[in-house]
C-alpha positions in Angstrom: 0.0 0.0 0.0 1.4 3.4 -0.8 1.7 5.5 2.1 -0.6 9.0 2.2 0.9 12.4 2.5 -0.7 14.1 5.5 -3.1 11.1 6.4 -5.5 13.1 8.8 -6.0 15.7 6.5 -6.7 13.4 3.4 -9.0 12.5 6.0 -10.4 15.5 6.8 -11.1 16.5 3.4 -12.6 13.0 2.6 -15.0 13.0 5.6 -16.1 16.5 4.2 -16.4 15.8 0.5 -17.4 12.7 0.2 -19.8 10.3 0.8 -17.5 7.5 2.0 -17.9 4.9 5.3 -15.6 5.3 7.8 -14.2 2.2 6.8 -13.5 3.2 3.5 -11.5 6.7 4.8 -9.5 4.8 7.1 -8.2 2.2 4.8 -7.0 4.6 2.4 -5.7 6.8 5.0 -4.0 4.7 7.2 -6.1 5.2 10.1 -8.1 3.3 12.8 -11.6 3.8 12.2 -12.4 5.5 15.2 -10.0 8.1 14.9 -11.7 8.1 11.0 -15.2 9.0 13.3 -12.9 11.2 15.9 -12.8 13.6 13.1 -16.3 13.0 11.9 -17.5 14.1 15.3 -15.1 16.7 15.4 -12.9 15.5 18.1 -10.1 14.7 16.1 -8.1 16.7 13.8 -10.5 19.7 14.7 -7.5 22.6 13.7 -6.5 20.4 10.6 -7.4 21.9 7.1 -8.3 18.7 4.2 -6.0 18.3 1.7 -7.8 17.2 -1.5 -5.9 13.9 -2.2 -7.2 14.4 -6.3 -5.2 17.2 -6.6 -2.0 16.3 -5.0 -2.3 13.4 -7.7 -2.8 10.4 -4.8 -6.6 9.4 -5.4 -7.8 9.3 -9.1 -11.3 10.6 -9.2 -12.2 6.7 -10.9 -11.3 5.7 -7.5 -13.5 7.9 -5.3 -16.5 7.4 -7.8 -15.9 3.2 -7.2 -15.9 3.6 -3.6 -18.5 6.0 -3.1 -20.8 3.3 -5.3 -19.6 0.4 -3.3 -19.2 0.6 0.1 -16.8 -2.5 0.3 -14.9 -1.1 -2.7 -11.4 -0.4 -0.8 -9.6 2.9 -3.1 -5.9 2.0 -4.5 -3.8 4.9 -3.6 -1.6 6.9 -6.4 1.8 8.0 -6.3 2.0 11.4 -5.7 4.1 13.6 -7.3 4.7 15.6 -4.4 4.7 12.9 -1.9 8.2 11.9 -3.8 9.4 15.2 -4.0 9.2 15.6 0.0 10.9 12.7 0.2 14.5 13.0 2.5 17.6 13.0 -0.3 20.2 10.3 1.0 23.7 12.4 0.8 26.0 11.0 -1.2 29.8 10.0 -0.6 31.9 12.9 0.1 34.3 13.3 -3.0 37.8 13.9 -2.7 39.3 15.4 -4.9 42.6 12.6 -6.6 45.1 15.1 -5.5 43.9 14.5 -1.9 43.3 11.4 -1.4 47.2 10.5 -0.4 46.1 12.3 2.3 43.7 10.5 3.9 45.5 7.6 5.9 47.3 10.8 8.0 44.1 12.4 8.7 43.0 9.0 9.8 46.3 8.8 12.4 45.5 12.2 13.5 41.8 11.0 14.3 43.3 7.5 16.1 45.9 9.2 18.2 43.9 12.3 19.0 40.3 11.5 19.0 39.8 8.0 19.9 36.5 8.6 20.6 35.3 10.0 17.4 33.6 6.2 15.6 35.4 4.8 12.6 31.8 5.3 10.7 32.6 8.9 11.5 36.0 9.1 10.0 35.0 7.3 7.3 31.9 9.7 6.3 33.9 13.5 6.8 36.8 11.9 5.2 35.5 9.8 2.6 37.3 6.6 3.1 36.2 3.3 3.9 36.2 1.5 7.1 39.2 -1.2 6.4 41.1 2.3 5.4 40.8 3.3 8.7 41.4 -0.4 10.7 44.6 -0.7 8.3 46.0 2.3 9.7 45.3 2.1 13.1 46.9 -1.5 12.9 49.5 -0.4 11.1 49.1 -2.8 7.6 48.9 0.2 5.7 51.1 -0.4 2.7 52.5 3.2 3.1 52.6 2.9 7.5 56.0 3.9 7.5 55.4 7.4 5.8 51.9 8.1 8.0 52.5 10.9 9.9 49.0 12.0 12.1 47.9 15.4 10.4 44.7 17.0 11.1 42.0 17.0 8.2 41.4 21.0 8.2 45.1 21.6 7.6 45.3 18.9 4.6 41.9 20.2 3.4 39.8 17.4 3.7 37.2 19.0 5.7 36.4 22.3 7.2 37.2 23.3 10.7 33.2 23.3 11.8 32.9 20.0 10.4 35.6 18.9 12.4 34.1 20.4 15.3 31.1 19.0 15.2 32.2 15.5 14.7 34.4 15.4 17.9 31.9 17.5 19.8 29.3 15.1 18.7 31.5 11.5 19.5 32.4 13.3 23.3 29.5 14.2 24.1 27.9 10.3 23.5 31.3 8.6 25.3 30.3 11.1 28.0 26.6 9.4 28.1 27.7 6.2 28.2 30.4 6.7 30.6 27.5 8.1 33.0 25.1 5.4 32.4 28.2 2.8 33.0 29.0 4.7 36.2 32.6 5.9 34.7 34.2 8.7 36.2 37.0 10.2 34.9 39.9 10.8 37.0 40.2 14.5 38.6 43.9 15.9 37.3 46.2 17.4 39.7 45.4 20.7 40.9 47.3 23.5 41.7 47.5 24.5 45.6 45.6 27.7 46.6 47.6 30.7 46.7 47.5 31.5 50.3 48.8 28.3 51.1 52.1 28.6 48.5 52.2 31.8 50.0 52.4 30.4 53.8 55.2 27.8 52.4 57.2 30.5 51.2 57.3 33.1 54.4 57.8 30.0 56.6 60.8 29.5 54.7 63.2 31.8 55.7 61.9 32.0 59.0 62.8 28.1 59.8 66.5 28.9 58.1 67.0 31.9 60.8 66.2 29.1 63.4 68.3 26.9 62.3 70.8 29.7 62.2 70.6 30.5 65.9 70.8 26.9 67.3 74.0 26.7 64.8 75.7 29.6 66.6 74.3 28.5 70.6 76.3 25.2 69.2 79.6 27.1 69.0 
C-alpha cells in the first residue's frame, strides 16, 4: 500500500467531501476507524485543514467514484508527485578530490591518536574513506605505514574546521553518556594548591633557616 501524504488531513477533506464509510477513509488513509469517526464528530483533527488527495495526484477521481458506489470497494492509492518530491535526499559520498586522497591515511592517524573517541563510521563519512582504510592504519598494515605521519583534516583540506568540530563535539559528548550510564568517572587531574597556602610555604621558609641559624651559633 502506498503511504498517504498528511493522512489526517486526506482524511479531513474525505469525511467532508465525500460520501464514503468510515471504513473506506480509514483504509486509504491509514487510520483506525475510530480516529476516522474522531474527526467526523469533530474531536479529532479539529485545527487540521483537508487536503484534497485528487489534486495532490494520490486518489484518481475513478477511485473515489468506485468507492462511493460500493461501500466494500477499498480505493488504490496513487503516487504522488509531491509525496516523492518531500521525500529526504540520501547524501552521497563525500568526493575527494585525486590530489587529496594521499592524504587521507594521515588524517585517519591524526583521528586515532587524537580523537579515539570519534567512531570509525565517522571518519570514514567527513573523510571519505572506507572503514578497512581506517582499521589498516590504526593497525599499522597500511602499505604506506612507514610514511603516515597523524595530520589533522582541516590543515590537509579534507574538511572544514566546523565540520571537524562538530564530529568530535558530537563523539564526546555520547562517550560522555555512556560513561555516566556505566557509572565511569574520569579521573580528577592534579590541581594547583591555593595561593594562600604557597604563599604560607614561602614566608615559613626563611623563617625556619634563621632558626636553624641560631641553634648553629648556641652550638659554638
Amino acid at each position: 500500500m502506498t503511504d498517504i501524504l498528511m493522512p489526517k488531513a486526506t482524511a479531513v477533506w474525505l469525511v467532508d467531501n465525500t460520501s464514503l464509510t468510515f471504513d473506506q477513509i480509514a483504509d486509504f488513509a491509514g487510520l483506525h476507524p475510530l480516529e476516522v469517526k474522531g474527526i467526523a464528530d469533530g474531536e479529532v483533527a479539529r485545527d487540521i485543514r483537508g487536503a484534497d488527495p485528487i489534486a495532490n495526484g494520490q486518489l484518481s477521481r475513478e477511485e473515489l467514484d468506485a468507492a462511493q458506489q460500493d461501500s466494500k470497494y477499498r480505493m488504490i492509492a496513487q503516487k504522488s508527485r509531491h509525496a516523492e518530491l518531500l521525500k529526504p535526499v540520501k547524501k552521497a559520498p563525500r568526493y575527494t578530490p585525486v590530489s587529496r586522497r594521499q592524504d587521507r591515511p594521515d588524517a585517519i592517524a591524526w583521528f586515532v591518536r587524537n580523537h579515539p573517541e570519534v567512531t570509525d563510521a565517522q571518519i570514514a563519512r567527513i573523510l571519505g574513506t572506507t572503514k578497512a582504510t581506517i582499521d589498516q592504519v590504526r593497525n599499522r598494515t597500511h602499505w604506506n605505514s612507514a610514511n603516515i605521519k597523524p595530520v589533522d583534516p582541516v590543515t590537509l583540506g579534507l574538511s572544514t574546521q566546523l565540520e571537524l568540530d562538530a564530529v568530535v563535539r558530537k563523539a564526546a559528548d555520547k562517550k560522555a553518556k555512556d560513561d555516566a550510564r556505566k557509572g565511569i568517572v574520569e579521573p580528577a587531574g592534579p590541581t594547583l594548591r591555593p595561593a594562600s597556602e604557597a604563599g604560607a610555604v614561602e614566608h615559613d621558609a626563611p623563617e625556619a633557616a634563621s632558626r636553624e641559624d641560631e641553634a648553629e651559633h648556641a652550638e659554638d
